[in-house]
N, CA, C and O of each residue as an XYZ file, in Angstrom:
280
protein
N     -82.867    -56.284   -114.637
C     -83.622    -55.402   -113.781
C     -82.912    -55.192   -112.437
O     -83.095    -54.139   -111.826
N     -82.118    -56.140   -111.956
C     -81.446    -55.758   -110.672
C     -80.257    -55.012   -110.797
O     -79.501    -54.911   -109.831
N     -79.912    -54.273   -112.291
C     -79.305    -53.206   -111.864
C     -80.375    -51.707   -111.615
O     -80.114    -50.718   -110.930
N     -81.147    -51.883   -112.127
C     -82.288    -50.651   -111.627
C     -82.739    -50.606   -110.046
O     -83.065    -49.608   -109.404
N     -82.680    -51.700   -109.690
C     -83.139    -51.958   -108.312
C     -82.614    -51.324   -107.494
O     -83.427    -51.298   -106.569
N     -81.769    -50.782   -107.217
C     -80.974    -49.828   -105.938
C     -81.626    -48.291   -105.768
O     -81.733    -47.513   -104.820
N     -82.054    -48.259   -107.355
C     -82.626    -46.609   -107.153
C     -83.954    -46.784   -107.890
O     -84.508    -45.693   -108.022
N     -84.508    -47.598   -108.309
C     -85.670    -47.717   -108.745
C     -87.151    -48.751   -108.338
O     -87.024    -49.941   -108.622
N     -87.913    -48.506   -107.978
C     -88.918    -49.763   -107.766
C     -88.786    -50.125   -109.204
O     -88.797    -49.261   -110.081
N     -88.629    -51.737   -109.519
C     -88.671    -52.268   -110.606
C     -89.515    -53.447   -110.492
O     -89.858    -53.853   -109.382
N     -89.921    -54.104   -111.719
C     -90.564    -55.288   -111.484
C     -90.896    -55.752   -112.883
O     -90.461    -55.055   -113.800
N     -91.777    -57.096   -113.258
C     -91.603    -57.281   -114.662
C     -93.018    -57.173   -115.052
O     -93.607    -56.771   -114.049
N     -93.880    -57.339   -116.049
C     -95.319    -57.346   -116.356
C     -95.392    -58.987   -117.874
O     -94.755    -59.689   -118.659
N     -95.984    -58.835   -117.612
C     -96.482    -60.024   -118.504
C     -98.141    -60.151   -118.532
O     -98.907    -59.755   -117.653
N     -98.548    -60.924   -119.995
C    -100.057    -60.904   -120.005
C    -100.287    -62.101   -120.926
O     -99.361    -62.379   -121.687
N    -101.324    -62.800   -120.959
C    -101.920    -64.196   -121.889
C    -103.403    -63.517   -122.011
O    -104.251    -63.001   -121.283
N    -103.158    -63.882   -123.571
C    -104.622    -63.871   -124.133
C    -105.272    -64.482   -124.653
O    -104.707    -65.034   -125.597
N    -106.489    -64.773   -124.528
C    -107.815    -65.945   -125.126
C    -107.896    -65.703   -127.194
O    -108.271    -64.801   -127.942
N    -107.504    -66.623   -127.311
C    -107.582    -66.509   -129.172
C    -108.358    -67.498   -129.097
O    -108.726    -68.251   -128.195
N    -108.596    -67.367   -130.401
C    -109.889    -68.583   -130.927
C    -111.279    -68.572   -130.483
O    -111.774    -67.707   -129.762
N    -111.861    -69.571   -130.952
C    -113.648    -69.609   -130.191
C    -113.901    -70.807   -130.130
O    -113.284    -71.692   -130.722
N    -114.974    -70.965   -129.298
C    -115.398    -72.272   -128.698
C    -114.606    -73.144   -128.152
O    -114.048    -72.837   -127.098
N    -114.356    -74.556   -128.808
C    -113.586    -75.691   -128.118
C    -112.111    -75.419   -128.872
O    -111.136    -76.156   -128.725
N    -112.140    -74.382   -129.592
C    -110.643    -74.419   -130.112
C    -109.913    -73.159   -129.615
O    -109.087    -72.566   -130.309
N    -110.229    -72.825   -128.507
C    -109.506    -71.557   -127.723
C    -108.606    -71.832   -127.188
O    -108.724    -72.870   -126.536
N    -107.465    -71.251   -127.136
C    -106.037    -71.107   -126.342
C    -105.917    -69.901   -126.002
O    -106.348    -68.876   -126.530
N    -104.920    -70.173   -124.505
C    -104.338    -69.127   -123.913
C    -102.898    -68.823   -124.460
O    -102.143    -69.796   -124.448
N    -102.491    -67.887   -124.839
C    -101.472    -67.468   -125.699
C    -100.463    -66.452   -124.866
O    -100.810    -65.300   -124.608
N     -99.322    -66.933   -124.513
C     -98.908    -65.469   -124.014
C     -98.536    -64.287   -125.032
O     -97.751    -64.492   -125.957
N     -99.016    -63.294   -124.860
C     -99.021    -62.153   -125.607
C     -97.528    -60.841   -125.336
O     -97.425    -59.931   -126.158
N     -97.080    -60.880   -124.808
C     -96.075    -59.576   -124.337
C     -95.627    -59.444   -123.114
O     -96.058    -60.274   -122.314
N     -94.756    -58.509   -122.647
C     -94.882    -57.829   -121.401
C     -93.204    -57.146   -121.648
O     -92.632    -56.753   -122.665
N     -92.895    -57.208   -120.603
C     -91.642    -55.728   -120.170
C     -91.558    -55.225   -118.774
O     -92.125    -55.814   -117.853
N     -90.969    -54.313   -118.631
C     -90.706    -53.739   -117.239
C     -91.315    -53.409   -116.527
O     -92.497    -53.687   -116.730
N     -91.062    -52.765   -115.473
C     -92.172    -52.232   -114.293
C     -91.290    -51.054   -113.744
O     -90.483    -51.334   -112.858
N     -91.377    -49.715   -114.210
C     -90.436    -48.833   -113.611
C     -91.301    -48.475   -112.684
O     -92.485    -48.444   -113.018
N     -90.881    -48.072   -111.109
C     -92.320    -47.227   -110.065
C     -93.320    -46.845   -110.754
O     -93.642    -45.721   -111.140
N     -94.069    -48.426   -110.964
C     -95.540    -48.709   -111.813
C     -95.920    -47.786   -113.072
O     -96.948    -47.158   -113.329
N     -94.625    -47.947   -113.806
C     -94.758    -47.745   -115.095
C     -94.740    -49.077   -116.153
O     -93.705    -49.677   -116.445
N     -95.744    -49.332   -116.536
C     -95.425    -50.398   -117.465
C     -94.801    -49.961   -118.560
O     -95.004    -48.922   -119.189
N     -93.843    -51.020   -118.799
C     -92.545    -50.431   -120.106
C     -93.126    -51.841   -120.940
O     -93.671    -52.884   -120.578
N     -92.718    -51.295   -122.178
C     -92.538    -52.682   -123.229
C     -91.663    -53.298   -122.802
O     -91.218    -53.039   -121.684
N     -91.069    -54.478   -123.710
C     -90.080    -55.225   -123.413
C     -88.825    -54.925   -124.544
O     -88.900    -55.180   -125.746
N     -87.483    -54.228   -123.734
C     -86.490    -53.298   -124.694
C     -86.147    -54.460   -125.460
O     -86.136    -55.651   -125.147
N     -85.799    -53.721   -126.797
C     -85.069    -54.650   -127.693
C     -83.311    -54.282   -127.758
O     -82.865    -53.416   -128.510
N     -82.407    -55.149   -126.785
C     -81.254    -54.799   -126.818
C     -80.417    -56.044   -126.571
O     -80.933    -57.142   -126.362
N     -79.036    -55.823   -126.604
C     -78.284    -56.868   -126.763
C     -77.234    -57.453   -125.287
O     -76.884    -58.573   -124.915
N     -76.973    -55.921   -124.705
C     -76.624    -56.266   -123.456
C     -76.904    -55.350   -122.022
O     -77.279    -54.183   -122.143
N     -76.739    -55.833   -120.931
C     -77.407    -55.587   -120.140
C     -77.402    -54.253   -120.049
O     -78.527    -53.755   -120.017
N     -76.118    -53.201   -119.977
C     -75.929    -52.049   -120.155
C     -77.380    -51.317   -120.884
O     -78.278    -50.721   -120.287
N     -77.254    -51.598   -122.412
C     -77.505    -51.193   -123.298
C     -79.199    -51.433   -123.110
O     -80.079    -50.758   -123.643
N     -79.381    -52.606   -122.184
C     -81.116    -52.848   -121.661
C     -81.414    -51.804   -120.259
O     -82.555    -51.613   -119.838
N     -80.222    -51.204   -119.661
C     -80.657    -50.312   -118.276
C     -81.261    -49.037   -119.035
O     -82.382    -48.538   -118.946
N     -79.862    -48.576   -120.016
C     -80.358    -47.664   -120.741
C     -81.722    -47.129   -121.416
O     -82.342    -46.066   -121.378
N     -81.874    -48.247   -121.985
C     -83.506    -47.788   -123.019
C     -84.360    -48.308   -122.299
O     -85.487    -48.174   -122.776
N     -84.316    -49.036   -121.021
C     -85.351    -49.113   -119.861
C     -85.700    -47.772   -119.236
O     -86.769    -47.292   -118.861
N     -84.168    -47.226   -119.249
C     -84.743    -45.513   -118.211
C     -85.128    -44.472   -119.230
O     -85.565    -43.384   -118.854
N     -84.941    -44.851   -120.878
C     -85.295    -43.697   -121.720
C     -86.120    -44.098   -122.014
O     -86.735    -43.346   -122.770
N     -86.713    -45.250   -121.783
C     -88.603    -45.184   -122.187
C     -89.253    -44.889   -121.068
O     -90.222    -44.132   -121.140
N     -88.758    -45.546   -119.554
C     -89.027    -44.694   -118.636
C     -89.128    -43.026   -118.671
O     -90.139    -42.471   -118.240
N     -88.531    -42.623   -118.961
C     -88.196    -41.204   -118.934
C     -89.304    -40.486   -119.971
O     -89.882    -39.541   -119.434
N     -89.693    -40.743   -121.296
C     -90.194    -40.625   -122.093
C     -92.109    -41.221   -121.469
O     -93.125    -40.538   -121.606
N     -92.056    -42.195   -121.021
C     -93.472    -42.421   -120.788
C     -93.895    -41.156   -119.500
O     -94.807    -40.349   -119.679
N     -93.061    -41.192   -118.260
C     -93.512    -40.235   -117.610
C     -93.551    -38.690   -118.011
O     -94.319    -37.837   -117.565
N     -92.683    -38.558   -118.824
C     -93.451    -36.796   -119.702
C     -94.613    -36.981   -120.903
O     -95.064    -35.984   -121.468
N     -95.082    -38.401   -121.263
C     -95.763    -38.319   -122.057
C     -97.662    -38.218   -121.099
O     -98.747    -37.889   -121.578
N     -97.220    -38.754   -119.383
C     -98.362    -39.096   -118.776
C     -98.287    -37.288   -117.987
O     -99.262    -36.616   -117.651
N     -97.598    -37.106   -117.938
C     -97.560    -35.448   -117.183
C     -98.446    -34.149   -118.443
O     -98.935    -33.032   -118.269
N     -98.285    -35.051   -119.662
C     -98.876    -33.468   -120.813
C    -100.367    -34.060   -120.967
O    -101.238    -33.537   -121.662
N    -100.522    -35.260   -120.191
C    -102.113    -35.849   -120.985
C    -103.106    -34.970   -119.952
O    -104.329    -35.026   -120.075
């Protein structure tokens, strides 16, 4: 993420969720991913850092025209 950082607000997201019931409940972490200027991104599936700036700014890129047609 700190190569996005010079031209991008970036940041990371993460979340834990309650499974189970009663006395047999756990907190589970569940997911998370990027933070493009408060876009929550999944978390890219890639191999190197390059190749993670990339499909960080094309899901970036892709979520903000998908929130502009809603």
């Amino acid at each position: 993420m700190r190569e996005l950082a010079g031209r991008f607000e970036v940041g990371l997201w993460y979340e834990y969720v309650w499974v189970g019931m009663w006395v047999n409940q756990y907190e589970v972490f569940c997911g998370g991913g990027g933070v493009v200027n408060g876009v929550e991104l999944d978390q890219p599936q890639c191999r190197t850092v390059d190749e993670c700036v990339r499909q960080i700014l094309e899901d970036y890129k892709n979520e903000v025209e998908r929130l502009r047609t809603v």
